[in-house]
C-alpha positions, 0 to 999 in steps of 0.5 A, a space after each residue: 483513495 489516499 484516505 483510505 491507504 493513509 488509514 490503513 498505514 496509519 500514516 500520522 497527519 503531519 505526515 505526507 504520503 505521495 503515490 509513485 506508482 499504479 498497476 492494473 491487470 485488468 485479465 487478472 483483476 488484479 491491481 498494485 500501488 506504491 507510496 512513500 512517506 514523509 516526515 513534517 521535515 520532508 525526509 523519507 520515513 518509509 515506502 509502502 506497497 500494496 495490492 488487491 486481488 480478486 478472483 472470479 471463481 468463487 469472488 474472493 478478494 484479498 489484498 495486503 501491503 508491507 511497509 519497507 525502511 529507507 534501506 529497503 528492510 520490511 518492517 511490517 506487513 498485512 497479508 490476506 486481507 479480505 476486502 
């Protein structure tokens, strides 16, 4: 899965992109990740957080994630993104 989170944040290959967190809501089927990216000299360029959300009626699937600066400022963003 790292692959696919790395492609969609266009994460360069010299990059390092580590998972912090996981979430699921299996009642809602909804599910949430976190990521921090780091630089080939290990300091941190970004954080990222995403999620995917699927309705059962009619099934519809969305997700979205934004990427926030060190000091916390989103830079960029993908929302409502069919799945």
């Amino acid at each position: 899965m790292n692959a696919k989170f790395r492609a969609a944040f266009q994460i360069p290959v010299d990059h390092t992109l580590k998972e912090t967190s996981f979430r699921s809501k299996s009642s809602s089927q909804y599910e949430s990740w976190k990521h921090e990216e780091y630089d080939a000299s290990g300091e941190l360029v970004a954080r990222y957080e995403s999620w995917m959300n699927t309705t059962i009626r009619p099934i519809v699937t969305t997700s979205g994630w934004r990427k926030i600066d060190p000091a916390g400022n989103v830079i960029s963003e993908a929302n409502n993104l069919p799945i």
